[in-house]
C-alpha positions in Angstrom: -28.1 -2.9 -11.1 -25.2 -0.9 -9.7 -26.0 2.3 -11.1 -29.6 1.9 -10.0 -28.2 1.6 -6.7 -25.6 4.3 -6.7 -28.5 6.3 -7.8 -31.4 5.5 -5.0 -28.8 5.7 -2.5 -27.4 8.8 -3.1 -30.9 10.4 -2.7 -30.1 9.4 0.7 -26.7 10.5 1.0 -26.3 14.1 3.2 -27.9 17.5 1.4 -25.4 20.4 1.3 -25.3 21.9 4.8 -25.7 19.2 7.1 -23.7 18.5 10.0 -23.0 15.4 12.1 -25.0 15.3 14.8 -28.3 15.8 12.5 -31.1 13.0 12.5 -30.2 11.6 8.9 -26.1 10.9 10.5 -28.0 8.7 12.7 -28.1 5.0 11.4 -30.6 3.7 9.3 -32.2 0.6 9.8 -30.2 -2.3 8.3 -27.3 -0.6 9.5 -24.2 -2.2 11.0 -23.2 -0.1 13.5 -19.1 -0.3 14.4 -18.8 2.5 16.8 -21.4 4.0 18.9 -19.4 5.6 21.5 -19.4 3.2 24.4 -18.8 -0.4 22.4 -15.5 -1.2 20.6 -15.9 -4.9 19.9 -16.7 -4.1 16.1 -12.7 -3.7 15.9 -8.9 -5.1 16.1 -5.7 -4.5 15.1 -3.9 -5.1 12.3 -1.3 -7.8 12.0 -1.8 -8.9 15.8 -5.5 -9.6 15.3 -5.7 -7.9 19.5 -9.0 -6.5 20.4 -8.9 -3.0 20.2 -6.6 -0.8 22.3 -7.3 2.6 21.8 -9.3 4.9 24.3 -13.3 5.9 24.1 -12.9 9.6 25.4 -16.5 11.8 25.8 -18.0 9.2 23.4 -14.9 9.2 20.7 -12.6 6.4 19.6 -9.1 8.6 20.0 -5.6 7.2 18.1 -3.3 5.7 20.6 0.1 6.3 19.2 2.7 3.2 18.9 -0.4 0.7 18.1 -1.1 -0.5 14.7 -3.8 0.5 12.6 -7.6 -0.6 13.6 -9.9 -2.5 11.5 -13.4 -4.4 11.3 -13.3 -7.6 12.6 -16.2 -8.1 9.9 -15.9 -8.4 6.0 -18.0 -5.9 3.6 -18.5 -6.0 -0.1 -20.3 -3.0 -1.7 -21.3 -0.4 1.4 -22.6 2.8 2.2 -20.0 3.7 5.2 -20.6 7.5 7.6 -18.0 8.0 9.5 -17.2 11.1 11.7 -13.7 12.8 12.8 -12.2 15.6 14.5 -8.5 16.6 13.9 -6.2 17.8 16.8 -4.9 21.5 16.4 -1.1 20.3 16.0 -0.1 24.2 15.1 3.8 23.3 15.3 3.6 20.8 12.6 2.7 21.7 8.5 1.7 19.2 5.7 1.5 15.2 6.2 2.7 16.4 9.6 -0.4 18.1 10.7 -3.2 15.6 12.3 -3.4 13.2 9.8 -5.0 9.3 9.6 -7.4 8.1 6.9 -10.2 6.0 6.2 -9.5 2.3 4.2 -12.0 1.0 2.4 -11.7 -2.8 2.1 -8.4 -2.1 4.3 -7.1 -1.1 0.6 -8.6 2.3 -0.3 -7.6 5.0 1.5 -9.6 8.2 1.9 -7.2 10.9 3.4 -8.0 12.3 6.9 -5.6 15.7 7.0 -5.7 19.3 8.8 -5.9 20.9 5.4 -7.3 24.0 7.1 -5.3 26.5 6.1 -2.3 24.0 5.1 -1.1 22.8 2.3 0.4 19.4 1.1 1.7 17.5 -1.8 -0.9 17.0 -4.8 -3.5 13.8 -4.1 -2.5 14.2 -0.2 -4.9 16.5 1.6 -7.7 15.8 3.2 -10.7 13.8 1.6 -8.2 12.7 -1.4 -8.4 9.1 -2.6 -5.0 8.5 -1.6 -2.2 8.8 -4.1 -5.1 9.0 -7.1 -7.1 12.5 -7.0 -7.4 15.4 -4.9 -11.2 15.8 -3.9 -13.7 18.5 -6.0 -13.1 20.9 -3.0 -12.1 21.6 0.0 -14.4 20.8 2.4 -12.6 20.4 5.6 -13.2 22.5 8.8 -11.1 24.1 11.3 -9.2 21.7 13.8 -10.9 20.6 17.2 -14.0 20.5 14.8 -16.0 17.7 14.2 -16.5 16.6 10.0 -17.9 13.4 8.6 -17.3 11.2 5.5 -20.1 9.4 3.8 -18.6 6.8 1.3 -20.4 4.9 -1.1 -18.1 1.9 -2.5 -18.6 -0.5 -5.0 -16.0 -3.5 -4.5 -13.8 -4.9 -7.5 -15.7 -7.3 -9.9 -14.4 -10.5 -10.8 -15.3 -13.5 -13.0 -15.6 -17.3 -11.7 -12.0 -18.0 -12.7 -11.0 -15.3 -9.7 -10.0 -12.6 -13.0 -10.5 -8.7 -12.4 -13.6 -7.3 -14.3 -14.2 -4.1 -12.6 -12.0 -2.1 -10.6 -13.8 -0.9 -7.6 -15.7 2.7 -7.5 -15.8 5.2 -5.0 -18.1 8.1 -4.3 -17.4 10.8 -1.3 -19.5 13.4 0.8 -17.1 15.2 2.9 -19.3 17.5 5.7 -22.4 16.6 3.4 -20.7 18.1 -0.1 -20.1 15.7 -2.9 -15.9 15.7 -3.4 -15.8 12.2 -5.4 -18.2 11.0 -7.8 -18.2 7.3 -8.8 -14.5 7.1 -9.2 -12.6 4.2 -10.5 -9.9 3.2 -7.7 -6.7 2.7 -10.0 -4.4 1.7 -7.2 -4.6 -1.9 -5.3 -3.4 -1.0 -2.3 -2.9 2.7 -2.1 0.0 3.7 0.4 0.1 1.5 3.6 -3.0 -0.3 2.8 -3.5 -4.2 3.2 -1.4 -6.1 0.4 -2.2 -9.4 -1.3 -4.6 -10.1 -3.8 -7.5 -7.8 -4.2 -10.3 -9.2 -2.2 -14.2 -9.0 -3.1 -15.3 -8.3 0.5 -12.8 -6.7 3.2 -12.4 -4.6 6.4 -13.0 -0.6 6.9 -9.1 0.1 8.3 -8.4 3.7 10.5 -5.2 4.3 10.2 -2.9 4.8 13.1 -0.4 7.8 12.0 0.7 8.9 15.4 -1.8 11.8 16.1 -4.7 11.6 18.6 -7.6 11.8 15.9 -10.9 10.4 17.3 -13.7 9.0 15.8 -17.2 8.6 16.0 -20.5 7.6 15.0 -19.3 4.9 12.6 -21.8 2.6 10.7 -22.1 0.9 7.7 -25.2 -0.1 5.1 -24.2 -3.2 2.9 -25.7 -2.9 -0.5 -26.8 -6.5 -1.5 -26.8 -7.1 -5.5 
């Protein structure tokens, strides 16, 4: 069932080439949409549970500094997710110090968001890695003050009735409409400075709050119902 899925979905998944912005970013019907520029309702942070603080500038969702990471005030299971981000030209800083945040999946699985353009970091640490686990196929990424998009298709941790792990979960990753993940098992529960406790079988999407002014937008989700 979940490979037939995987499969008819990634038909729809972005061809090589495509750019946010183009019809098929828009959200599909079915879609849950978390961000559309004005409404930030979909989101609150983490530990206090406080609606949302961060700003909406020119229709993007923009890091405040000094507030804790944002997440879905809504649980997802298995999910097609598109996101879309632009990273700050910080051209003082190098490596992890360079405008940097990530994606979470469940809260738990992070997806690296890095200026990699023309900077290098430490090995499963630039940007589009599974946190901690693999570096991505390529590198994707665009030049800072540019606008690139994730779409994530995530298949949550399996378990049987007695609450025991079957399946770890699976990740697969368009970064800018190129394939840089394919159905990757997720070996780490939490990677770095995602949500701890027992792995869950539904959970948040988490941005994560890592000081720069990254912004955001164009966020929605498609849960994939077994």
């Amino acid at each position: 069932m979940i490979s037939l899925l995987a499969l008819v979905l990634a038909t729809a998944l972005p061809a090589q080439g495509q750019t946010p912005g183009d019809d098929r970013a828009k959200p599909p019907p079915g879609a849950v949409v978390l961000f559309d520029g004005k409404d930030t309702s979909a989101w609150v942070h983490r530990v206090t549970g406080e609606p949302c603080a961060w700003e909406v500038v020119d229709g993007a969702l923009v890091v405040k500094a000094g507030t804790p990471d944002l997440m879905t005030n809504q649980l997802f299971g298995d999910y097609r997710l598109h996101i879309e981000f632009w990273l700050p030209l910080m051209p003082g800083r190098s490596g992890q110090g360079r405008a940097n945040s990530g994606v979470y999946n469940h809260g738990r699985y992070e997806i690296q968001m890095l200026d990699s353009w023309e900077n290098t970091t430490y090995q499963f640490g630039g940007c589009g890695a599974i946190y901690g686990q693999k570096d991505p196929d390529q590198n994707t990424i665009k030049p800072p003050e540019t606008w690139n998009s994730y779409d994530i298709l995530f298949y949550a941790p399996r378990f049987d009735d007695a609450g025991n792990l079957l399946a770890k979960p699976r990740i697969s990753v368009w970064h800018n409409g190129i394939r840089i993940h394919r159905d990757i098992e997720i070996e780490k529960s939490p990677t770095t400075a995602g949500l701890e406790g027992p792995q869950p079988s539904k959970g948040p999407v988490m941005l994560q709050s890592h000081g720069a002014p990254v912004r955001f937008r164009n966020i929605w989700l498609v849960p994939i119902d077994d």
